[in-house]
VEXNUMAR-332860 format. One record per residue (C-alpha): x, y, z. Coordinates in nm, 4 decimals, decimal comma, padded with zeros to 6 digits. Layout:
# residues N
+----------+----------+----------+
:        X :        Y :        Z :
+----------+----------+----------+
:        X :        Y :        Z :
...
+----------+----------+----------+
//
This chain:
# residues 375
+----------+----------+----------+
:        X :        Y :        Z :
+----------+----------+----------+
: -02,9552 : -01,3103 : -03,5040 :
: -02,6462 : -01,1201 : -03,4338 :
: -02,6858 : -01,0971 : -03,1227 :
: -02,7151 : -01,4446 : -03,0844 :
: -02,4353 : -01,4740 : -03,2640 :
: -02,2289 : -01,2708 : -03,0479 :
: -02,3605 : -01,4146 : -02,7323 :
: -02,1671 : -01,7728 : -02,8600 :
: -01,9033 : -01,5316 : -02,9411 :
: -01,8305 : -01,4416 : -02,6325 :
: -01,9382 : -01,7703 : -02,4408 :
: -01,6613 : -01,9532 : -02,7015 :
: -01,4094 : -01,7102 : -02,5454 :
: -01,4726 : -01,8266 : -02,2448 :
: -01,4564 : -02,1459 : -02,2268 :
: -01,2792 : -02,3989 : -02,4565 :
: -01,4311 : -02,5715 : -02,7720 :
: -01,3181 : -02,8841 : -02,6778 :
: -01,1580 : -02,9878 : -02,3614 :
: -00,8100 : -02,9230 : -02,5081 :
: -00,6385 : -02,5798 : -02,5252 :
: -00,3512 : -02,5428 : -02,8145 :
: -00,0594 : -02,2966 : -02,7067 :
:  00,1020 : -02,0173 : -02,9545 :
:  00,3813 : -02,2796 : -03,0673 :
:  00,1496 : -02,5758 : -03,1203 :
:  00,1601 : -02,7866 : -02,8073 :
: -00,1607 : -02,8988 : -02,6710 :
: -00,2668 : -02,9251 : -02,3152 :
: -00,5940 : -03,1422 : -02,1872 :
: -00,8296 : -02,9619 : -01,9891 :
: -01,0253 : -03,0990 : -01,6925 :
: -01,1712 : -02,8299 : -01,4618 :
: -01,1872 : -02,9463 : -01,1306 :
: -01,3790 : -02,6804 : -00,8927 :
: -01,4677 : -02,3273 : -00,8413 :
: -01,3661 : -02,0509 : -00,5711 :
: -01,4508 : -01,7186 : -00,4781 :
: -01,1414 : -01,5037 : -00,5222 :
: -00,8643 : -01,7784 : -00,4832 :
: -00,4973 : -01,6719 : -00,4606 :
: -00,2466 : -01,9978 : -00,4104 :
: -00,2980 : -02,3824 : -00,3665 :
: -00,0230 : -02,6326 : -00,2728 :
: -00,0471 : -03,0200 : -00,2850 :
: -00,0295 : -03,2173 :  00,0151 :
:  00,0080 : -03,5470 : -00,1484 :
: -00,1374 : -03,7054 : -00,4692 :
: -00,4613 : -03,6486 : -00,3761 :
: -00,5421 : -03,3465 : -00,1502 :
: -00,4304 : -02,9999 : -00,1734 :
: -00,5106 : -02,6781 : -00,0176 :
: -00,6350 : -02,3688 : -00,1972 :
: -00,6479 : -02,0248 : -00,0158 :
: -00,9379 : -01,7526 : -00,1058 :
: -00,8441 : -01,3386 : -00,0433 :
: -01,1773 : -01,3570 :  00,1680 :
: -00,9901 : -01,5638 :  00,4504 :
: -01,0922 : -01,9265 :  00,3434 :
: -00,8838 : -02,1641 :  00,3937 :
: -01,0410 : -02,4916 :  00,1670 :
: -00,9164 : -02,8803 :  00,2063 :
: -00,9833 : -02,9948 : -00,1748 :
: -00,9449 : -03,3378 : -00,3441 :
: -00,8344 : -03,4074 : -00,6847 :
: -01,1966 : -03,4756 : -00,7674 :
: -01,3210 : -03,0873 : -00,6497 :
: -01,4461 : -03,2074 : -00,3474 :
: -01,3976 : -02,9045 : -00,0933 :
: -01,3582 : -02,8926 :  00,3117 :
: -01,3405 : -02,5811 :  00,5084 :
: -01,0052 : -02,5455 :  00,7549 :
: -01,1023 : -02,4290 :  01,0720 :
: -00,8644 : -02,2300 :  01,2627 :
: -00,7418 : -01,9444 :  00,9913 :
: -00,6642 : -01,6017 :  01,1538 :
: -00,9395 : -01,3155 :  01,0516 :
: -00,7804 : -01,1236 :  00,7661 :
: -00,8124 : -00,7714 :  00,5912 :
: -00,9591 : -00,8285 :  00,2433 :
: -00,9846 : -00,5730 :  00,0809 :
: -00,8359 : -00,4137 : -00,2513 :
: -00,5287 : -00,6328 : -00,3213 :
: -00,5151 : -00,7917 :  00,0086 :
: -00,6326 : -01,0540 :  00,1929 :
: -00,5416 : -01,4487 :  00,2970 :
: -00,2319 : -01,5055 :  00,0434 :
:  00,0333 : -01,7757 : -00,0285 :
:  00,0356 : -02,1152 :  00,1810 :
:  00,3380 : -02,3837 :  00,1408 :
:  00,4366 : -02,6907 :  00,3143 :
:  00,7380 : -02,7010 :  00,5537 :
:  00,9621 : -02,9300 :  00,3777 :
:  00,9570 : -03,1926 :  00,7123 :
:  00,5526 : -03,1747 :  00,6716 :
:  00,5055 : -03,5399 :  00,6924 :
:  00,6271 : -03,5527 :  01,0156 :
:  00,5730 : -03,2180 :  01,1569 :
:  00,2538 : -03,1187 :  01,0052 :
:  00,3327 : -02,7623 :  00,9455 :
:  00,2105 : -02,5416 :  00,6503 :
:  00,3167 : -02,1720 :  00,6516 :
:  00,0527 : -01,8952 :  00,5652 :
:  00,0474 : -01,5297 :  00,4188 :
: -00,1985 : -01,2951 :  00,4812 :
: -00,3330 : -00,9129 :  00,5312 :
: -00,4093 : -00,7798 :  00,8627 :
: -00,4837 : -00,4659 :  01,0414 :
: -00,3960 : -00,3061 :  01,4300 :
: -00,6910 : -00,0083 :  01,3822 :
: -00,9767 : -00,1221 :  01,2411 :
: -00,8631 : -00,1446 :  00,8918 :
: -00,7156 :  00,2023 :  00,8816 :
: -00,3595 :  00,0566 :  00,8228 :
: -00,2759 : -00,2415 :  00,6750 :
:  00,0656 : -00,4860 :  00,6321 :
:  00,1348 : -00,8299 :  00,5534 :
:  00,1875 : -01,1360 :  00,7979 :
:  00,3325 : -01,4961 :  00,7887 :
:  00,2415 : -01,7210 :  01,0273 :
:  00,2556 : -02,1118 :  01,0547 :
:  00,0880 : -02,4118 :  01,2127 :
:  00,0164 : -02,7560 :  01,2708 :
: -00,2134 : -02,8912 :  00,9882 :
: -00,4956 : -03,1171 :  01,1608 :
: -00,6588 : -03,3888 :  00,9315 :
: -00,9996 : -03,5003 :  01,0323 :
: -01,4003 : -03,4674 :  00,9319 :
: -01,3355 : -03,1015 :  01,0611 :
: -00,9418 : -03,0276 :  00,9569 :
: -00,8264 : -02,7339 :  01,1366 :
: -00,5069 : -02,5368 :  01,1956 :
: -00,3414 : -02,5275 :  01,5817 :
: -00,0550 : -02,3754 :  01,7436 :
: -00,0027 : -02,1087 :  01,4965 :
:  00,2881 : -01,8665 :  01,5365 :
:  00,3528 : -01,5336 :  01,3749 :
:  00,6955 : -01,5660 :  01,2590 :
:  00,6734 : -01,2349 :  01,0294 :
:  00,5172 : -00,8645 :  01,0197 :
:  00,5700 : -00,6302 :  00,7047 :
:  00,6880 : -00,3058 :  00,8178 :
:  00,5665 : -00,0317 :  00,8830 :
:  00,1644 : -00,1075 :  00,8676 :
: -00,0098 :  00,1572 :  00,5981 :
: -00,3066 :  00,2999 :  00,5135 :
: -00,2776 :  00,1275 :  00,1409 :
: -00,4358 : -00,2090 :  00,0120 :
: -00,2232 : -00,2566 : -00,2996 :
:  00,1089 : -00,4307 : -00,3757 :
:  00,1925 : -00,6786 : -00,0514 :
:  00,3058 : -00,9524 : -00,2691 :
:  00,3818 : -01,1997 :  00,0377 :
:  00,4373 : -01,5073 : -00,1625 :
:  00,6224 : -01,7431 :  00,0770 :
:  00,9317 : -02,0252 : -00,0433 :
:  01,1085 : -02,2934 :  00,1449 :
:  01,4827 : -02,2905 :  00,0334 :
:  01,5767 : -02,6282 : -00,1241 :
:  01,7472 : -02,9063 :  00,0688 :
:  02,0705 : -03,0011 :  00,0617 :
:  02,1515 : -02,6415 : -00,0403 :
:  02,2946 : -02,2982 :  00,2055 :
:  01,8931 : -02,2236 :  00,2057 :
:  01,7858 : -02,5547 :  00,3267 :
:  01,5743 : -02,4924 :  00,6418 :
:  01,5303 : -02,1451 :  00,5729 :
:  01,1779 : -01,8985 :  00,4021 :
:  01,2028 : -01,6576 :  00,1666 :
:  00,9049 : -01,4157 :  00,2011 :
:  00,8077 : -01,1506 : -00,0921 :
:  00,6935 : -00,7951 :  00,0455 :
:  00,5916 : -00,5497 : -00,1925 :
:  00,6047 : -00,1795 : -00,1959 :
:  00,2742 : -00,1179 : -00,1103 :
:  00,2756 :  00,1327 : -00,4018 :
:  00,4550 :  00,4010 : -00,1718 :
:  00,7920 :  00,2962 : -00,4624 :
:  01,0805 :  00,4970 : -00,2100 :
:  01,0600 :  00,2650 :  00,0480 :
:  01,2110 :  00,0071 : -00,1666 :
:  01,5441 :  00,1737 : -00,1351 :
:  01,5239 :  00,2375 :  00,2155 :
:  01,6925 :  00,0425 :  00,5197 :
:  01,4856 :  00,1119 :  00,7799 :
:  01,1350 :  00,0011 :  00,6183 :
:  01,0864 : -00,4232 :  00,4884 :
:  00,8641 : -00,2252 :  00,1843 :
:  00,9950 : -00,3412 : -00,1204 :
:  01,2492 : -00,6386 : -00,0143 :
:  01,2479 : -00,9826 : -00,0490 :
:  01,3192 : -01,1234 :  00,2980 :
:  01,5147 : -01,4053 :  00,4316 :
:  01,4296 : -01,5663 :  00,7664 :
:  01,4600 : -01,9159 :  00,9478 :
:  01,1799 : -02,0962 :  00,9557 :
:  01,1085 : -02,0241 :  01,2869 :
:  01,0959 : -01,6544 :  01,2312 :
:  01,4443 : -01,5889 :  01,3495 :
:  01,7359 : -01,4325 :  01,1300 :
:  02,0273 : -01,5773 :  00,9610 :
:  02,3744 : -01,4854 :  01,0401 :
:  02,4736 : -01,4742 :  00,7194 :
:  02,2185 : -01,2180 :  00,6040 :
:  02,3621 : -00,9497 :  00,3839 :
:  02,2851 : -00,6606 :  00,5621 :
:  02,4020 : -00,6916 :  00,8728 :
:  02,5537 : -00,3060 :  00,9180 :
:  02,2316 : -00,1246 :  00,7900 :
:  02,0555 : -00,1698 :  01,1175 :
:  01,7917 : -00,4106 :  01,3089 :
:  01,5133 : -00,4672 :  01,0210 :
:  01,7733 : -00,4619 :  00,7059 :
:  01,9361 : -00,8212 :  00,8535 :
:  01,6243 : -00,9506 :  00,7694 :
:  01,6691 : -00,8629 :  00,3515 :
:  01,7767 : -01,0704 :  00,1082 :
:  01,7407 : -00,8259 : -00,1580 :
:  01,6381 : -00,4669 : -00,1979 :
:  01,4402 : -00,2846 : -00,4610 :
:  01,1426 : -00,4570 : -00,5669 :
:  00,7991 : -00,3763 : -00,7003 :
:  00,5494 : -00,6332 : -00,6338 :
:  00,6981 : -00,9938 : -00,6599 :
:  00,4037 : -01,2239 : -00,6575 :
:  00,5709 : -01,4895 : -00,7831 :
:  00,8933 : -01,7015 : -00,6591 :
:  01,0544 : -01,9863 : -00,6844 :
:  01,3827 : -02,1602 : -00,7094 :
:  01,5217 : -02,3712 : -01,0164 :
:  01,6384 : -02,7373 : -01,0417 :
:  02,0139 : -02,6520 : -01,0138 :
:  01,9153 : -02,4372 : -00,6598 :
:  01,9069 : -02,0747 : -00,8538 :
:  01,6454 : -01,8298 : -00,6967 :
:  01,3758 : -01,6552 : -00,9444 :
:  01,1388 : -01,4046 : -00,9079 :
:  00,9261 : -01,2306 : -01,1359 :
:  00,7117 : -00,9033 : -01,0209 :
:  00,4902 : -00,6451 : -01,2236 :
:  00,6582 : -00,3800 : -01,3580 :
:  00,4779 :  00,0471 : -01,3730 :
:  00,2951 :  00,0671 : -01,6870 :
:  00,4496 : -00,1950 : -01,8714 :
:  00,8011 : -00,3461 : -01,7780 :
:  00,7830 : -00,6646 : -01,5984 :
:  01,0454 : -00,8979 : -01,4847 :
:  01,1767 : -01,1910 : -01,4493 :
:  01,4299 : -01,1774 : -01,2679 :
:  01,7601 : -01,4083 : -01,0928 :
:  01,7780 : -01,3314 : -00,7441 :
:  02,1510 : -01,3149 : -00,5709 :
:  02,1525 : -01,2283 : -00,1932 :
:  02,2779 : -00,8576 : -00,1207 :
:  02,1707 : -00,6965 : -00,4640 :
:  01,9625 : -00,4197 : -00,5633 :
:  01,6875 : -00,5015 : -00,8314 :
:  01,6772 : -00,0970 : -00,9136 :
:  01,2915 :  00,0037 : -00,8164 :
:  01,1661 :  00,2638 : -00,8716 :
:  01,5174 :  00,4550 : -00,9811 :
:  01,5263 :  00,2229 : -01,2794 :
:  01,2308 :  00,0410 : -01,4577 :
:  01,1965 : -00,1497 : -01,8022 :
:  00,8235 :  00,0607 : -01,7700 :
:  00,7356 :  00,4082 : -01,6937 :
:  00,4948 :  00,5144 : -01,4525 :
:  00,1432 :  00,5311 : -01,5037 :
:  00,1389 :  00,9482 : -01,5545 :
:  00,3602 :  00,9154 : -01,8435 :
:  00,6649 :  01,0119 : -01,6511 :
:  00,9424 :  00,8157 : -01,7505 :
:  01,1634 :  00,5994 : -01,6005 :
:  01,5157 :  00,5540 : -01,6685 :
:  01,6016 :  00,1576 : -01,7991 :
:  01,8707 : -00,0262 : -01,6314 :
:  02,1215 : -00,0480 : -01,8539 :
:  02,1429 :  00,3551 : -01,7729 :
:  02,2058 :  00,2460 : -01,4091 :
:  02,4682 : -00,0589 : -01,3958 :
:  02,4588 : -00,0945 : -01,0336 :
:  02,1392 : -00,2330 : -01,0530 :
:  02,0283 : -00,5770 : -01,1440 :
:  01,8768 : -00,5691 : -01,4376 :
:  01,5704 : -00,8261 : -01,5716 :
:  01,6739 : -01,1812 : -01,6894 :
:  01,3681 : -01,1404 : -01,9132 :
:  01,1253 : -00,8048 : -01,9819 :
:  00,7296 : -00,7869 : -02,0703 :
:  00,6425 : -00,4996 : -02,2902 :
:  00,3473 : -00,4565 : -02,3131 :
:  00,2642 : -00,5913 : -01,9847 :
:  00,1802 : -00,9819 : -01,9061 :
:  00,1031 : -00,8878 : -01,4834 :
:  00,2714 : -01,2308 : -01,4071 :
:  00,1333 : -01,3936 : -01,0538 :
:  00,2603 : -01,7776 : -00,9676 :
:  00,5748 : -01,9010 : -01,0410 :
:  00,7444 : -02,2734 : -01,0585 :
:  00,9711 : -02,4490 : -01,2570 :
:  00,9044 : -02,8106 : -01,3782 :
:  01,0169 : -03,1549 : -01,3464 :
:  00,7748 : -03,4520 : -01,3862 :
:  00,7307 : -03,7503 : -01,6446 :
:  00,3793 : -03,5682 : -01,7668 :
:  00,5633 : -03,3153 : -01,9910 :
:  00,9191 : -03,4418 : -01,9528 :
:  01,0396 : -03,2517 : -02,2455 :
:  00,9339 : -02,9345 : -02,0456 :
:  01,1512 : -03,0161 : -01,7703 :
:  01,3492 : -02,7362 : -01,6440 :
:  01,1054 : -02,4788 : -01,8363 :
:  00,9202 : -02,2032 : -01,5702 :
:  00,5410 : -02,1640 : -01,5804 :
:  00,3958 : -01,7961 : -01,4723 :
:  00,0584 : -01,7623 : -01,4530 :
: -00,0679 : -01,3568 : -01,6414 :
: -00,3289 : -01,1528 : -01,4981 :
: -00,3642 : -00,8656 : -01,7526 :
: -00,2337 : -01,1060 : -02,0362 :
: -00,4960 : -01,3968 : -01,9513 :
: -00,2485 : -01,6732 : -02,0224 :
: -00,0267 : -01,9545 : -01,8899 :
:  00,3262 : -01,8344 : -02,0176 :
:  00,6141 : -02,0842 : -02,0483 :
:  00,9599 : -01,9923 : -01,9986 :
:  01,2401 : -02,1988 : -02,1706 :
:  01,6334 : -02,1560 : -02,1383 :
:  01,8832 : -02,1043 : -02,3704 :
:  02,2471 : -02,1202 : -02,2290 :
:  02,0827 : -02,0072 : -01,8472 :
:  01,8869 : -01,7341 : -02,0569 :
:  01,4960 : -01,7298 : -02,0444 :
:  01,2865 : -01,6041 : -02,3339 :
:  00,9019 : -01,6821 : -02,3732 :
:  00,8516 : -01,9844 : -02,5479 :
:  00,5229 : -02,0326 : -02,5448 :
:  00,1714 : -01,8745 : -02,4703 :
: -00,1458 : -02,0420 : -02,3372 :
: -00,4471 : -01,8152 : -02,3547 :
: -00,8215 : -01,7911 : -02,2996 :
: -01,0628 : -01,5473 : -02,1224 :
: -00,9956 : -01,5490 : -01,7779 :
: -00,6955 : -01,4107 : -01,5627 :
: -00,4609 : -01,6587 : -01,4182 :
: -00,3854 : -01,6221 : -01,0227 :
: -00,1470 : -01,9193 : -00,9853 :
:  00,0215 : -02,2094 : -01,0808 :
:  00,1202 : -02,5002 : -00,9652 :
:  00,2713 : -02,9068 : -00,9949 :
:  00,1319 : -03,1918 : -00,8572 :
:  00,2724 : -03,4833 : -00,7527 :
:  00,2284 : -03,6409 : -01,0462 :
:  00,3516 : -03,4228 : -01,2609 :
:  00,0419 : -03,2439 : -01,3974 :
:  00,0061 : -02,8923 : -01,4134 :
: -00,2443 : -02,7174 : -01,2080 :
: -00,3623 : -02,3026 : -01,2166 :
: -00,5991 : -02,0794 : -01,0210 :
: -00,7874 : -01,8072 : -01,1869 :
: -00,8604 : -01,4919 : -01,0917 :
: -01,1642 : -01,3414 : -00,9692 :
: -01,4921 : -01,4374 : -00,8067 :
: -01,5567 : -01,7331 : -00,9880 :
: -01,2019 : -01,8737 : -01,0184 :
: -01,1771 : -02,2200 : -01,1856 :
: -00,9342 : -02,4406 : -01,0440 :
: -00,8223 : -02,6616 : -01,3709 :
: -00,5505 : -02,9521 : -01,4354 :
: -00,3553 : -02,9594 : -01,7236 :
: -00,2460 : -03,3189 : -01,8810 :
: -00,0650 : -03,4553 : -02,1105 :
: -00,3427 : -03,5381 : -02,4272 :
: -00,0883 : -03,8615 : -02,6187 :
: -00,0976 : -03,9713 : -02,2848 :
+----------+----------+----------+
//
């Protein structure tokens, strides 16, 4: 008896009681889980009915709003392995026109012995066998290591109508090597800034720290796996802190964001690291996680489905299992609310029409829409 008893335990943990899930200040979100994927790591929407959801293994996957799946032909071959793999894939702004959807992923030059992030774009074909063409590598993460952890390589279209209209903002971790982030002669640890055919802006910060630092935007990151910009044009990123310490974080071109000198966390040995306050020079954190949340995904909302949410930031939590939401008071963010269950959250994401969409983590990683239940 108790063990059947903790068998529907655990399987209530799991899965929800009822096919609404009630966040930690009392709003309610309807639940309709829409498909299943080995290992998936971002989706964007195409239209009102299609998206595309990527998989670390290197599948690229064509999916309706029903859960009916497609395979995309044409994907480059990709390291998977550890953290790595296929990543983050977005929409050129002009897509309707031009077709193009820009890609992240992990490759390798030596038979996996070293390993860096890529972004690449191409034409999206549309037919009983969709596939990508004419694909161009408009970024490489440098230098290529023998690591698989911390790439980040989420990818963002500046807004338009704004200085970073027609321009990508690319996330590249430190690939848990934590020195390169301060150095100019390595993209380890930056968030870079690039046209969005590959080529570099003129009005790039760094243009007196040598060839590869006029590609940053900003210096001294962890792992930023989430990014995204806010409906008055302000850029936000969040990334995982050591042990402990993430942040949330308002990102101004030419600044240092402090890693590893100074850290909200400490590292993993017990070392400690000093805060930021003890290093003004430094950016410090809009908003801190202690204990740790391990936020992936990133986007702030606007639709008629939660309007009184508009403006508010959704991060997705890997360690914390939870869809967090971010609210603002006077341009400050604190966590206003907390949506867990059992299973780690990958991404998240808005669809056209306004609902609210995440990816879980892990081999058997739900894809589920969030509505509005008095709706």
């Amino acid at each position: 008896m108790r063990l059947i008893i903790l068998l529907l335990t655990v399987l209530a943990s799991d899965v929800w009681a009822s096919d609404i899930v009630t966040g930690s200040a009392g709003n309610a979100l309807k639940v309709r889980v829409v498909s299943e994927f080995e290992n998936p790591w971002a989706m964007t929407f195409l239209n009102k009915e299609k998206l595309l959801v990527t998989t670390k293994s290197g599948k690229l996957w064509l999916v309706n709003t029903s859960g009916e799946k497609t395979l995309v032909d044409g994907v480059p071959e990709v390291f998977a392995g550890g953290q790595g793999g296929l990543g983050d894939i977005v929409l050129h702004p002009n897509y309707a026109t031009n077709k193009l959807v820009y890609i992240s992923y992990v490759t390798s030059d030596n038979l996996g012995k070293t390993r860096y992030a890529v972004a690449i774009r191409g034409e999206l074909e549309l037919s009983d066998t969709p596939y990508l063409k004419n694909i161009e590598t408009i970024w490489k993460q440098s230098p290529a290591i023998a690591g698989k952890g911390h790439f980040s390589h989420r990818i963002i279209f500046g807004l338009k109508g704004t200085k970073h209209a027609g321009m990508i903002f690319i996330t590249s971790g430190d690939r848990q090597e934590q020195s390169p982030a301060q150095k100019w002669d390595t993209s380890l640890g930056k968030i870079i800034r690039l046209n969005e055919d590959g080529s570099i802006p003129l009005d790039n910060p760094y243009q007196s720290n040598g060839s590869l630092a006029k590609t940053f935007w900003t210096v001294g990151h962890r792992n930023v796996l989430g990014i995204s910009f806010d409906g008055d044009g302000a850029l936000w990123a969040h990334e995982m802190g050591p042990r402990h310490g993430d942040e949330l974080n308002l990102i101004f071109g030419g600044e240092n964001y402090g890693w590893p000198l100074v850290s909200e966390g400490n590292q993993y040995n017990g070392v400690k690291i000093p805060v930021h306050k003890t290093r003004p020079e430094f950016m410090a954190p809009q908003l801190y996680w202690i204990p740790t949340i391990a936020p992936s995904g990133l986007f702030f909302y606007e639709g008629n489905e939660f309007s009184k949410w508009n403006g508010n930031a959704f991060i997705g939590g890997l360690k914390s299992k939870a869809m967090l939401r971010i609210s603002f008071i006077n341009g400050v963010p604190y966590e206003a609310e907390r949506f867990s269950w059992s299973r780690r959250v990958r991404e998240v994401e808005m669809s056209f029409k306004g609902a609210i969409w995440i990816l879980e983590d892990g081999r058997s990683g739900r894809l589920i829409q969030f509505t509005n239940p008095d709706k």
